[in-house]
C-alpha angles and dihedrals in degrees: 000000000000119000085254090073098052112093128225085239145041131190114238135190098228125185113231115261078238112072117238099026137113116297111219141194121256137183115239136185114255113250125233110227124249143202108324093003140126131196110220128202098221109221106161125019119165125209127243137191085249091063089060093050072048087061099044086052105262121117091036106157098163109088095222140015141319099072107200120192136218128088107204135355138128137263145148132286104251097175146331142234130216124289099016105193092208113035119249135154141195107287097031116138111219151163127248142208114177138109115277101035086148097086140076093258134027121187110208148173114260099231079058096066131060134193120268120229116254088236094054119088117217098253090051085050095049091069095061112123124004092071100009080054098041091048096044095053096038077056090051091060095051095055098031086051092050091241111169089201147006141211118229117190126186077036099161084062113103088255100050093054091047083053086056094055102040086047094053090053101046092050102245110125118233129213108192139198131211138166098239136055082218090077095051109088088027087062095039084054087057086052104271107159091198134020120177128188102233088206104066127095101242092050100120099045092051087046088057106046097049089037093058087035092054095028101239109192106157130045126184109208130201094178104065115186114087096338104097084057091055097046098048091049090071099036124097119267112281100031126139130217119219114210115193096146148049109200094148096025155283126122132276084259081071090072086051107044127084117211139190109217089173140263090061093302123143133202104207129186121217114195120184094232099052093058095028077053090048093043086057097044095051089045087246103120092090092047082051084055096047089054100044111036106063088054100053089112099055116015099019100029111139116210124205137231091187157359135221135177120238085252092065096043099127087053088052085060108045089049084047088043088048103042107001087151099059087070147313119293114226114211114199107202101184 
């Protein structure tokens, strides 16, 4: 792409200054890369419930206004600026993990976008770190910490399926929850090797027996409330509960606090910019990549409810806001 089809200005999805308040849509100039930058053509970028707390004004990296949101997605490379540290050129299809990935245009430093496969489409490429990551290192804890087995709540998500997958490879057994007996026999065909209804009445005694039978010290919940209690309740002594989410509740310092529920058992928040942070620190986010992007397509495939277009993306939020647990939303910038 030549200078000539780059326009003077780009359309970007930007957070209030008030928290809590409407994000809105503003027209930008378009940057000139720098030293060590590239200027990517966003086409794909998913939400996440991230993208919402950054809404609400939590995970704002940027010092000062404008707040963009967005947190991955893939584009094309539009131009370059000097003494890239990783090579890229104009034309090159990536993917791309920075914040504000929610707008036409993103300027970024070269070492934070990767190449996309030339199997890979775009829109398959868009979905590579916020769940593939989450899920990868949720899976990490449960073989570096020896558990024979894991619960997964909230299991018919994207995530959540993609937690069923990655554990059956990696040999830890999963006993998922979900809120519907539809989901049952979907997720035992992925490889689930239990799925509960936690809505029957009967939930937690099924939880307990198979928990103690399959030794099920560690859960990972997406729920929050009073779920990590429940969970935990039913869990051998000694197990730890995960919370990354807060579908029914809870705070973000939820995914920051420890707490001691009693008979050796941990509630343990596990927040995406603490380990994406630690990747970084200990020079393993590109071995993450290296996990996680050729199998886009199989484990860590990510699969769609529904698609918007960038020009209805305050529609797209308030659908994700409303029912973000019935599937992932797809926005296609450009």
């Amino acid at each position: 792409m030549d200078s000539t089809s780059i326009p003077q200005t780009y359309k970007a999805l930007v957070a209030s200054e008030q928290d809590h308040q409407p994000p809105s849509v503003q027209d930008l100039p378009v940057p000139t890369p720098g030293k060590n930058q590239v200027l990517v053509k966003m086409a794909y970028c998913p939400l996440n419930p991230s993208d919402l707390l950054s809404l609400d004004g939590f995970y704002r990296i940027q010092a000062q206004p404008p707040y963009f949101v967005g947190l991955e997605g893939a584009g094309t490379v539009a131009a370059v600026g000097e003494d890239l540290k990783k090579p890229h050129k104009v034309g090159d299809r990536v993917h791309v993990h920075h914040i504000g990935g929610l707008r036409e245009f993103v300027l970024i430093d070269s070492e934070e976008v990767t190449p996309v496969a030339e199997d890979l489409s775009l829109k398959e490429a868009a979905c590579h770190i916020v769940n593939p990551a989450t899920v990868a290192y949720m899976v990490s804890l449960a073989v570096r910490g020896g558990h024979k087995a894991a619960i997964n709540t909230a299991a018919s998500s994207a995530l959540g399926r993609m937690f069923i997958r990655y554990c059956k490879e990696k040999g830890v057994k999963t006993i998922n929850t979900v809120r519907q007996d539809k989901y049952i026999e979907e997720l035992k065909a992925l490889g689930a090797d239990y799925v509960l209804n936690s809505e029957a009445a009967d939930f937690e005694a099924q939880l307990k027996e198979i928990a103690n039978k399959e030794g099920a010290t560690i859960s990972f919940d997406a729920i929050n409330g009073d779920v990590p209690e429940k969970l935990l309740r039913n869990q051998p002594a000694g197990s730890t509960c995960y919370i990354y989410g807060f579908l029914n509740g809870g705070t973000i310092m939820d995914l920051m606090n420890v707490r001691e529920v009693g008979d050796g058992k941990t509630i343990r928040g596990l927040g995406y910019s603490t380990y994406i942070d630690e990747f970084k620190q200990r020079g393993e986010l590109d071995k993450f990549y290296q996990e996680i992007h050729p199998r886009l397509k199989t484990i860590f495939k990510t699969e769609f409810e529904k698609e918007y277009t960038f020009d209805n993306i305050l529609e797209a939020l308030k659908d994700y806001k409303a029912n973000g647990s019935r599937g992932k939303i797809m926005i296609k910038i450009n």
